[in-house]
N, C-alpha and C positions, 0 to 999 in steps of 0.2 A: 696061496695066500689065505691066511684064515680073517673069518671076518667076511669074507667077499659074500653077498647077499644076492641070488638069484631074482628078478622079478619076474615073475610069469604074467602076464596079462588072463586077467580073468575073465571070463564070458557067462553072464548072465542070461539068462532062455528069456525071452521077452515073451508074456502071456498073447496068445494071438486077441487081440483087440475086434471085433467085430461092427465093420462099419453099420453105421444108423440106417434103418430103413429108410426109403425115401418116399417120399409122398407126391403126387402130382396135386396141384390145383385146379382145377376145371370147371371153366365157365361154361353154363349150361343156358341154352339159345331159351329167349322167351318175346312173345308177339309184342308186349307192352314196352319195356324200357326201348326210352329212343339212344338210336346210335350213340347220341355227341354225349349222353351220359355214359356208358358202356366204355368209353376211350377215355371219359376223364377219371371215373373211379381207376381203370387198368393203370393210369399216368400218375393216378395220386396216389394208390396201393401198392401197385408193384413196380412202380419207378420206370414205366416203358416209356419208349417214346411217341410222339402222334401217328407214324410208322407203323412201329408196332403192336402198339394199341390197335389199331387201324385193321392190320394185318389177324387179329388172333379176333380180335368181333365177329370180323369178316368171317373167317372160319367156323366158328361158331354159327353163327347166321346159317351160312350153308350145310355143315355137317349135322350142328342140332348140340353138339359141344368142340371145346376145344382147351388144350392143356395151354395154362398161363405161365407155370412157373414147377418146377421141381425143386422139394427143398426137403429137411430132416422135418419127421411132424409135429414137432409144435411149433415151427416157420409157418407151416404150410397151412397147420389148422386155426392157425393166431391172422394171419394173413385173408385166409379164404373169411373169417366173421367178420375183420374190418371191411373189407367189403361188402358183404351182406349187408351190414350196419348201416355202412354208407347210403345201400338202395334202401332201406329200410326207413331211413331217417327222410328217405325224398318222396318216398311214397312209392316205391319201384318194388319189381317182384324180383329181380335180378338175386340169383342164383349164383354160388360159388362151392361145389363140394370137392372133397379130398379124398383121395386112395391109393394105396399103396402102388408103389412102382412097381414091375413084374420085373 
């Protein structure tokens, strides 16, 4: 039959995409900020629960740090200064830095 039109499906090479680095946030232990502030920034910032807040202080406390949240960096690094800001604005030393995931 003339006329008859072949499709062939064509495949395009999809560029490999390189996922985003990731970032840890980490709360870094300090003598001055009291506990119940340390659990309500973690509840107001990073959306944990009284639990978990609870649980990642604690850690800190005892270790000297402890990772809050992993996220791509500008999550992580927009995240970690409203925190800051938060002790900042109360009068607190309370500490949040960022680095790369390994």
């Amino acid at each position: 039959m003339a006329g008859d039109t072949t499709l062939k499906p064509t495949t395009k090479a999809k560029p490999k995409v390189e996922r985003p680095k990731l970032y840890k946030v980490i709360l870094v232990n300090d003598d001055y900020t009291p506990r119940e502030f340390v659990i309500m920034v973690l509840k107001a910032v990073f959306r944990m629960s009284e639990e978990t807040g609870y649980r990642v202080m604690m850690t800190a406390h005892k270790m000297g740090v402890s990772v809050v949240m992993v996220a791509a960096k500008d999550v992580a690094e927009t995240k970690a200064q409203e925190a800051v800001d938060l002790a900042k604005a109360a009068d607190f030393p309370l500490m949040f830095t960022t680095e790369p995931e390994e």
